[in-house]
Backbone as a chain_set.jsonl record, in Angstrom:
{"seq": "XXXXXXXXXXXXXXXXXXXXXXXXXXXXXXXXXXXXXXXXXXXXXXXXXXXXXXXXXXXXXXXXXXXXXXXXXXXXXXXXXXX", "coords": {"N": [[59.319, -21.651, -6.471], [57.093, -22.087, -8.957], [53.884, -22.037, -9.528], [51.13, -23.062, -11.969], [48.322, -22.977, -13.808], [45.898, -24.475, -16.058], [43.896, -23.725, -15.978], [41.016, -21.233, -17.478], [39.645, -18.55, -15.893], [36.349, -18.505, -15.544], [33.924, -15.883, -15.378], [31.016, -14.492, -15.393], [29.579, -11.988, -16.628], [27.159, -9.762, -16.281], [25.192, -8.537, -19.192], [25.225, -4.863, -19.864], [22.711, -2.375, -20.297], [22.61, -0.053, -21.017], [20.648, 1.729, -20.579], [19.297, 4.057, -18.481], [18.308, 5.718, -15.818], [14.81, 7.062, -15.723], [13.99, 5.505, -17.801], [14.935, 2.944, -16.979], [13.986, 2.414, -14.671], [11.441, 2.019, -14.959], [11.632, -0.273, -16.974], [12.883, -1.935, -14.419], [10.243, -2.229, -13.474], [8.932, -3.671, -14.601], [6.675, -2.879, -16.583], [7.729, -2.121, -19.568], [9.701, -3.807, -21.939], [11.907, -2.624, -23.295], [14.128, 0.06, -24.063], [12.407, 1.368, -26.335], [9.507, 0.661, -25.722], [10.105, 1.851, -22.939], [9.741, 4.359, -23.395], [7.807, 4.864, -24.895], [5.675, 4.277, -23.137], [6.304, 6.083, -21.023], [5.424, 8.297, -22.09], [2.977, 8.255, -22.857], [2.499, 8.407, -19.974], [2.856, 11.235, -19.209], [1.322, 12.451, -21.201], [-1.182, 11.557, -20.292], [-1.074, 12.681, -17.967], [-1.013, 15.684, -18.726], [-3.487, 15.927, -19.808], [-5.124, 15.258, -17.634], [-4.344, 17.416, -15.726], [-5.408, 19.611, -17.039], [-7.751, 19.044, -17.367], [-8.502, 19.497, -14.193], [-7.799, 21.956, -14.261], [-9.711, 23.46, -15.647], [-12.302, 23.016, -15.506], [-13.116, 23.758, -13.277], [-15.824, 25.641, -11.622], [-17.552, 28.477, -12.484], [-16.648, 31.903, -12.652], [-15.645, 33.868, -9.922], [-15.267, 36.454, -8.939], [-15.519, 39.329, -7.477], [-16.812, 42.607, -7.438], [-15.134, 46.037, -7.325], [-16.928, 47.428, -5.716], [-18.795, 46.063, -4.008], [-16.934, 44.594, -2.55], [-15.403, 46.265, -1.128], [-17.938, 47.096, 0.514], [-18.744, 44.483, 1.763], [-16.399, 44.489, 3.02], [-16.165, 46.952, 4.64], [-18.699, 45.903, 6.334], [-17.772, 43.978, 7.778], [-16.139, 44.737, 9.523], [-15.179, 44.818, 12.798], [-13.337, 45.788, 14.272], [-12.094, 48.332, 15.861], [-10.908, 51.542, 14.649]], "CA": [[58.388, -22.615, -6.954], [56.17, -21.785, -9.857], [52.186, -22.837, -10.089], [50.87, -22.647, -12.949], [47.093, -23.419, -13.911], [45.801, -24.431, -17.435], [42.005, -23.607, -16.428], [40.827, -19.889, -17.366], [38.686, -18.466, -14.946], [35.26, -18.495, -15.913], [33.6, -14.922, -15.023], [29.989, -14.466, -16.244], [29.092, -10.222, -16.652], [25.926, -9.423, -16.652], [25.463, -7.085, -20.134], [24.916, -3.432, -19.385], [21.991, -2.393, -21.175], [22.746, 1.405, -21.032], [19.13, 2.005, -20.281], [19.462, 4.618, -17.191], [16.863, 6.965, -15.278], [13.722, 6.632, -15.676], [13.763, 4.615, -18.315], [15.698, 2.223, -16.592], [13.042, 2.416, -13.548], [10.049, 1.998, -15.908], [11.693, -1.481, -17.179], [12.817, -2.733, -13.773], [9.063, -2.326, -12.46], [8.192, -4.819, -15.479], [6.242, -1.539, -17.722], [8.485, -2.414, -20.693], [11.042, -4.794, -21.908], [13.005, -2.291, -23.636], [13.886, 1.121, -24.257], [11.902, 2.344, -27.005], [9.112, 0.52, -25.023], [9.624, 2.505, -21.995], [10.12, 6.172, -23.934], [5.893, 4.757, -25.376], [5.111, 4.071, -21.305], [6.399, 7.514, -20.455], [5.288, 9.336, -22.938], [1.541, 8.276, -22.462], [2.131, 8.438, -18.044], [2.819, 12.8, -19.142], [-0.034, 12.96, -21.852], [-2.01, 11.954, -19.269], [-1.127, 14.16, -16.479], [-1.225, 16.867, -18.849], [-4.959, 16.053, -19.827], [-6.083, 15.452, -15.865], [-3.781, 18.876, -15.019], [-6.297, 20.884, -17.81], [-9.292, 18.92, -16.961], [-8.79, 19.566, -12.788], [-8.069, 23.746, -14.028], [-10.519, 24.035, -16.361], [-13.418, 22.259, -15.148], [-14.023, 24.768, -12.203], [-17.037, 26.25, -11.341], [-17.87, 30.051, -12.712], [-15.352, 32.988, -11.94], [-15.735, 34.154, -8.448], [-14.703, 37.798, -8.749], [-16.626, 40.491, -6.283], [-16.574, 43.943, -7.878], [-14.473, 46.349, -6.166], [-17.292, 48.278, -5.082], [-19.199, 44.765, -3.861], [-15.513, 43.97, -1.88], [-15.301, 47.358, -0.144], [-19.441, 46.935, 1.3], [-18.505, 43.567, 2.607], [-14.878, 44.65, 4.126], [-16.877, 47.291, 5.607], [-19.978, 44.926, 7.061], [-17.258, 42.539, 8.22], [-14.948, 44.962, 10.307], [-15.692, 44.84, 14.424], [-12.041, 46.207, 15.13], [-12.265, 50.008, 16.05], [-10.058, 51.796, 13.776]], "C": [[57.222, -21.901, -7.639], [54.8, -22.767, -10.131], [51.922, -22.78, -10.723], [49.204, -23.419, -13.164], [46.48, -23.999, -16.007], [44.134, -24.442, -17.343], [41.95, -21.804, -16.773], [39.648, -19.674, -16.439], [37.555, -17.789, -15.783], [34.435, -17.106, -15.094], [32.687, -14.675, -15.585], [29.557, -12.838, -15.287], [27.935, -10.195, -17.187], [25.931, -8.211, -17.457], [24.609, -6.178, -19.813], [24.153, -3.283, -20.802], [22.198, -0.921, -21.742], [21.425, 2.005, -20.803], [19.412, 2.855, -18.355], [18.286, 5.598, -16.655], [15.864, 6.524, -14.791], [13.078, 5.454, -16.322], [13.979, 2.801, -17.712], [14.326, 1.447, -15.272], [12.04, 1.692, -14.116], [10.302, -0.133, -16.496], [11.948, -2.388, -16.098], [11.455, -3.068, -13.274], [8.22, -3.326, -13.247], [6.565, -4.241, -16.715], [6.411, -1.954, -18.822], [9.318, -3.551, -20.85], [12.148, -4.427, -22.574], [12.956, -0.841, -23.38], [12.791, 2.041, -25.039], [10.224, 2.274, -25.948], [8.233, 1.727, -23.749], [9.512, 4.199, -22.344], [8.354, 6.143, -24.256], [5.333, 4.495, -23.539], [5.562, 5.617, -20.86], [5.742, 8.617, -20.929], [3.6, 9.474, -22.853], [1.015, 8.708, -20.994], [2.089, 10.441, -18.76], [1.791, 13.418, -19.886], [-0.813, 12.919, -20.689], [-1.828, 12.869, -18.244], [-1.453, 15.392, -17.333], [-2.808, 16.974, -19.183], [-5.716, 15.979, -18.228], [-5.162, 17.104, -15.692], [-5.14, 19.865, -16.142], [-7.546, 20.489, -17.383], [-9.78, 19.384, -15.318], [-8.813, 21.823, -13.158], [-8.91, 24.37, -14.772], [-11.89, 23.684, -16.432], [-14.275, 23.057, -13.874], [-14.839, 25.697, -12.51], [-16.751, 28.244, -12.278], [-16.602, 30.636, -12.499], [-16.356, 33.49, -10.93], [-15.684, 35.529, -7.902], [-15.609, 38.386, -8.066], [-16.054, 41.681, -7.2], [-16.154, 44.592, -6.675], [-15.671, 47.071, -5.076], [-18.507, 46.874, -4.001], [-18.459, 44.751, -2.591], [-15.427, 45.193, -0.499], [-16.24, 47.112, 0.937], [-18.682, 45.849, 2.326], [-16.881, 43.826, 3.369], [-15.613, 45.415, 5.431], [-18.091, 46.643, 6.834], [-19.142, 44.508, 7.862], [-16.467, 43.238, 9.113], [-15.465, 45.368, 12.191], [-14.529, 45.648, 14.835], [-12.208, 47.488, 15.003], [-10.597, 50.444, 15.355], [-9.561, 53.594, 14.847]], "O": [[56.453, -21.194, -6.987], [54.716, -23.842, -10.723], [52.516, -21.734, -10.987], [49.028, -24.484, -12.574], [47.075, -23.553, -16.988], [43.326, -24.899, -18.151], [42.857, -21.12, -16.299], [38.789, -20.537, -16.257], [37.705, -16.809, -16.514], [34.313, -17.389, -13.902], [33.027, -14.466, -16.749], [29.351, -12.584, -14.1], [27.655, -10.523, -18.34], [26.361, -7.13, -17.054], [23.44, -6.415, -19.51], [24.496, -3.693, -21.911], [21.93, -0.696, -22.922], [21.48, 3.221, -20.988], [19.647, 2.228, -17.322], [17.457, 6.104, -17.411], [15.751, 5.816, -13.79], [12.189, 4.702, -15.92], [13.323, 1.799, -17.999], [13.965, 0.276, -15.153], [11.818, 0.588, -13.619], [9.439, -1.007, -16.414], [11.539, -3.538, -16.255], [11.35, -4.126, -12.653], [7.144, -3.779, -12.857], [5.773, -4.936, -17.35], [5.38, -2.282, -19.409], [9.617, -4.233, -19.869], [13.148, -5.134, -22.699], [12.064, -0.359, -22.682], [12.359, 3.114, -24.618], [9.727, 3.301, -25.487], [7.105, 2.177, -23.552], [9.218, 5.063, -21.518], [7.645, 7.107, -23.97], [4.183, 4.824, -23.251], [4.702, 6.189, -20.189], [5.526, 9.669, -20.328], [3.024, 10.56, -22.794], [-0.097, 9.127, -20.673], [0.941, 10.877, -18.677], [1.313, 14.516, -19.599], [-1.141, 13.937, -20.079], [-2.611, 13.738, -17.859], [-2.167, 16.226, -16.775], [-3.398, 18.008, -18.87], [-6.707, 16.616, -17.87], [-5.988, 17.987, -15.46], [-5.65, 20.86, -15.627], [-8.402, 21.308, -17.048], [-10.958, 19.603, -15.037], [-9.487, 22.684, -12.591], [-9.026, 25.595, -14.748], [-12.593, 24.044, -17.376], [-15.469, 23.034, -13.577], [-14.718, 26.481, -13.451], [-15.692, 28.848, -12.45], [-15.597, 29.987, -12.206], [-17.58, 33.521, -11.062], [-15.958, 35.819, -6.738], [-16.704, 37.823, -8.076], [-14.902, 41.636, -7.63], [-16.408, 44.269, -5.514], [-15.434, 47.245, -3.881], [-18.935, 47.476, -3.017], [-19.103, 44.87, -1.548], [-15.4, 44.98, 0.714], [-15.836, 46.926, 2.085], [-18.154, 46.167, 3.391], [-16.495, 43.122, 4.302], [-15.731, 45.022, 6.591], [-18.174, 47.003, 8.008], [-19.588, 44.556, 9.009], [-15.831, 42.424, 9.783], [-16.156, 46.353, 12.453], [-14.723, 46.285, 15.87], [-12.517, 47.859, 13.871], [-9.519, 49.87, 15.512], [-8.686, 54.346, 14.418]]}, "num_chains": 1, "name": "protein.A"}
């Protein structure tokens, strides 16, 4: 005994955007709504870090250096342990 149907089965695929990574990350968190989008959202998140990374190493105080002969005095001042 043969069934036979004359409906097709209706299967709805959600389309693959090919958008993977970060990019991919950057649009689920609602950042972007596309790729090129999220490549202009990334590309500004690393400018910035690289301007705070130069402004946090180049913003410090003086140089710190002790001359060696400076370094020696105070090793000497500073040593209690009998040699």
């Amino acid at each position: 005994m043969n069934v036979t149907f004359d409906e097709e089965q209706q299967i709805t695929r959600v389309p693959q955007t090919g958008v993977s990574g970060l990019y991919a990350l950057v649009i689920r968190w609602g950042f972007a709504k596309n790729e090129k989008q999220a490549v202009t959202v990334l590309l500004v998140v690393a400018a910035a870090c690289v301007v705070l990374a130069g402004f946090a190493l180049f913003s410090g105080k003086g140089s710190t250096t002790v001359p060696p002969d400076e370094y020696a005095e105070r090793a000497r001042s500073q040593d209690t342990a009998p040699r």
